[in-house]
N, C-alpha and C positions, 0 to 999 in steps of 0.2 A: 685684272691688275691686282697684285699683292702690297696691302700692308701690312706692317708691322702691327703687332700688339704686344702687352703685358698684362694679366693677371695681378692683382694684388689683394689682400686682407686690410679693410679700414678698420680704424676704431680697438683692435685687438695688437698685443705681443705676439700670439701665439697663431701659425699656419694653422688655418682651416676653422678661425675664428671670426668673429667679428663680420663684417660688412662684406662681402668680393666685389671687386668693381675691375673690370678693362677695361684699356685707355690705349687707344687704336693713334697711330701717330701717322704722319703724311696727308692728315684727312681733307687738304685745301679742293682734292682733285674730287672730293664725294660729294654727292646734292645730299640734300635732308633724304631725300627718298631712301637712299642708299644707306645712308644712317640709317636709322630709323631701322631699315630691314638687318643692319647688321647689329644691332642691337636687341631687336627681335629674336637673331640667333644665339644672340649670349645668352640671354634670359637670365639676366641678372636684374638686383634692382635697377642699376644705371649701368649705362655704358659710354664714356666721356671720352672725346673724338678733338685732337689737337690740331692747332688750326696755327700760322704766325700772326704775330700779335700786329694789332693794326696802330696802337699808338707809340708812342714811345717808350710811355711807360710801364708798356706793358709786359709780361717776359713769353705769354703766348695766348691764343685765343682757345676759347675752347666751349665746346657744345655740348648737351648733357642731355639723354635720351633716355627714359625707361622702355619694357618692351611696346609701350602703346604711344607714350607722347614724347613731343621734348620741353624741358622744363627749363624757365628763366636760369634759375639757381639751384642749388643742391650739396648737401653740406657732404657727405662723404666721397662725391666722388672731384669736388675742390679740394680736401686733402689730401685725400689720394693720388692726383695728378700732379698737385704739390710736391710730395715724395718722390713722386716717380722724377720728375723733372729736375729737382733738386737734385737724384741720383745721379741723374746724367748730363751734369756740370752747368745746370742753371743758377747754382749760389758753390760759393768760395765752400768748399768743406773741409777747411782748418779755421774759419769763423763762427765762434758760437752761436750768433743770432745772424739770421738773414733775415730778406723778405721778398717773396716772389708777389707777383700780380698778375692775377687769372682775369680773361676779360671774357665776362659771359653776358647771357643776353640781357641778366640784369645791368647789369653795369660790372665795372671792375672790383675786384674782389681782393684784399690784399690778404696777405699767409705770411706767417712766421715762421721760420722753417729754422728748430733747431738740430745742431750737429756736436758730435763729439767723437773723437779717435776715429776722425774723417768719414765719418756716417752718419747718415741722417735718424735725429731720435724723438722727432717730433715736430706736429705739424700743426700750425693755429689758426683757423680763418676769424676775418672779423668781420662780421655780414654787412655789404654793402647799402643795407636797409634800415632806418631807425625802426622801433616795433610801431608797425601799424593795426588797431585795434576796429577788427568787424562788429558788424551787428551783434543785436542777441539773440541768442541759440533759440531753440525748443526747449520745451521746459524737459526737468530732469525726468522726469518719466518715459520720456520718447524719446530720450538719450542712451538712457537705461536698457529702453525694449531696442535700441539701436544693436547695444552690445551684448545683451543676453542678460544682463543683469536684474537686480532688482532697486530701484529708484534711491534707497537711503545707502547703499554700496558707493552716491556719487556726495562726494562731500559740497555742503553748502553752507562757507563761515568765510575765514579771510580768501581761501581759495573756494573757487567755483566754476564751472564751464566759462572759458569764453575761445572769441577765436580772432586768430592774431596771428601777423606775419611779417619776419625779417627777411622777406624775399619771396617766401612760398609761405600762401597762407593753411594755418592748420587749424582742426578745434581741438581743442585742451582739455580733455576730461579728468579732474581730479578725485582717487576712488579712498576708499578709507582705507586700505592696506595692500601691500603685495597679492595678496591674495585673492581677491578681487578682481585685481591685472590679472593674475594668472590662470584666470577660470573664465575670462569675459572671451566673447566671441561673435563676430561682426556676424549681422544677420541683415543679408545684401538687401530683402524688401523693405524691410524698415528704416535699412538707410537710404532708401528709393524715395523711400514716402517722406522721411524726414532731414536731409541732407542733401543730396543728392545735385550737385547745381549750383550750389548755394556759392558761396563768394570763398567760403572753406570748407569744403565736402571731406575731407582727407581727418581721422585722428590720430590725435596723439593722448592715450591716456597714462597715466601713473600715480604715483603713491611715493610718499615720502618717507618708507619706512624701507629701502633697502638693503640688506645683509649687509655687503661689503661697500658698498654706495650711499649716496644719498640718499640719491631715488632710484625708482624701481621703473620700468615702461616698458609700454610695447605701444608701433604702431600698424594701421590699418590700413590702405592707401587704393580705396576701390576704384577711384577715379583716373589714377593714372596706372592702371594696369598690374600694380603690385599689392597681391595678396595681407600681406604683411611682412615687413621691412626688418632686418635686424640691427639695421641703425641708423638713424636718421639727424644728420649732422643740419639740415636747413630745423628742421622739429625741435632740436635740440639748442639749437641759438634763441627760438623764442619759445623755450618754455625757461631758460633764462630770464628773457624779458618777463613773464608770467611771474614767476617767485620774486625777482628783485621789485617788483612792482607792489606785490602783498608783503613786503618786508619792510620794519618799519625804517631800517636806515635808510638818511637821506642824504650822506654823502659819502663814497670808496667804493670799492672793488668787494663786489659779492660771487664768490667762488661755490660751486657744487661738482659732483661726479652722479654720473648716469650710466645705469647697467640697462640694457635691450639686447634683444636675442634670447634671452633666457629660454624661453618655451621653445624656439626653435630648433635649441641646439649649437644654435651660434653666438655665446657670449659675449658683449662688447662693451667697451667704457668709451663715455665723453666724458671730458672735460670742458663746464661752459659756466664762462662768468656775464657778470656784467656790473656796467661802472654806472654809477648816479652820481650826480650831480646837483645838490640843490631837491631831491625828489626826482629830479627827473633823469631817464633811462638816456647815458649818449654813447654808450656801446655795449655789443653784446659779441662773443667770442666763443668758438666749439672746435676743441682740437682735440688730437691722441695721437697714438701711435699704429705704423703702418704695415704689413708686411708681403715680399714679395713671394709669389708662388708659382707664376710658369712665366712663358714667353712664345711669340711662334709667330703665323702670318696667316694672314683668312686672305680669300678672294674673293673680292666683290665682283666680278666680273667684268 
């Protein structure tokens, strides 16, 4: 049997930037198996699989697969599927503001979806998850030989490792500059011996000296099948939570931009805030913009 698919660029303006993610439509008729293997053949970071929505208020359901696992949540390809769906008449687009609602295994996921001269120009998820904060790491030395680094490359003052998740939990290694990020390089024993299992094996590291950004990152994602990711919209909602938490304000809307991809080749921007209240974190939000790039039909057999 033949579905439908689409192609698209997350997180980037420009084709053949940013994140790719497919989004396979019809997929009520497919078991996980079937996923799963047709995800294995995108060989993208995710491949997100549209399903109809089971509640009301939902506008669809949908399943989110790397080439190895399927994951609760996943911030670029809930944008992405956002766009895409939006494109094809899931929000009024002569309305500036929508809001669509992805139902995934976390729970529902609500998106902003704005529009202008009847197309979609932007897309905002708000993570279904307040930040949930893990244990403590290894110490920075065995974080260090994790990444190739050496131990004072990992900053230890307002920011420092932790690990933390709006849905999918990641660790957060803060490095003293770009460059740091750009020279570090996951070394699979060491994250064997020291990561590995853990309650968030997955990083996310960066620097807060970005060129045209805030920050700077890249992440590593040895556990679920992805080498290194060029954009990580779940990572990127809570390293939100991370900064607004080491910040001293204690009440509004703390806004940053995030470039990942870099070393890749595939450049990309989030956009992610978050709101305090009183000190405390009660939402976190990672959007951009989208673009489309093929179309066609796979068979699953």
């Amino acid at each position: 049997m033949k579905y439908e698919f689409v192609t698209v660029d997350v997180f980037t303006s420009v084709p053949f930037g940013g994140n790719p993610l497919a989004v396979v439509f019809g997929a009520e008729t497919l078991s996980g198996v079937q996923m799963q293997s047709i995800a294995r053949e995108f060989n993208l970071s995710e491949t997100v699989f549209v399903l109809p929505a089971e509640t009301a208020q939902g506008t669809a359901r949908v399943r989110i697969f790397t080439p190895a696992v399927e994951l609760p949540f996943a911030g670029h390809p809930t944008v992405g599927a956002a766009h895409v769906l939006a494109g094809r008449g899931a929000v009024d687009p002569t309305q500036a503001q929508s809001t669509i609602v992805l139902e995934e295994g976390l729970g529902p996921v609500a998106v902003k979806v704005e529009c202008a001269g009847g197309a979609v120009t932007n897309c905002q998820l708000t993570a279904g998850q307040l930040p949930e904060w893990g244990a403590p790491l290894p110490e920075r030395a065995s974080l260090a030989a994790v990444l190739g680094l050496e131990a004072d490359a990992i900053r230890d003052d307002e920011l420092s490792p932790v690990a933390v998740s709006t849905g999918f939990p990641f660790v957060y290694v803060p490095l003293v500059d770009r460059a740091a990020v750009a020279r570090a390089a996951l070394h699979r024993q060491r994250w064997e011996e020291n990561l590995a299992g853990a309650w968030a094996d997955n990083i996310f590291l960066y620097a807060l000296d970005g060129k045209e950004t805030d920050v700077h990152a890249r992440m590593f994602g040895p556990s679920v099948g992805v080498s290194e990711d060029p954009a990580t919209g779940s990572a990127a909602s809570g390293l939100a939570a991370v900064l607004a938490a080491s910040a001293p304000t204690a009440d509004g809307t703390l806004r940053w931009s995030v470039a990942q991809g870099i070393e890749m080749g595939r450049p990309s921007r989030m956009d992610i805030e978050a709101d305090k209240v009183s000190g405390a974190i009660t939402a976190v939000r990672v959007g951009g913009t989208t673009v489309p790039i093929s179309a066609g039909t796979i068979d699953a057999g």
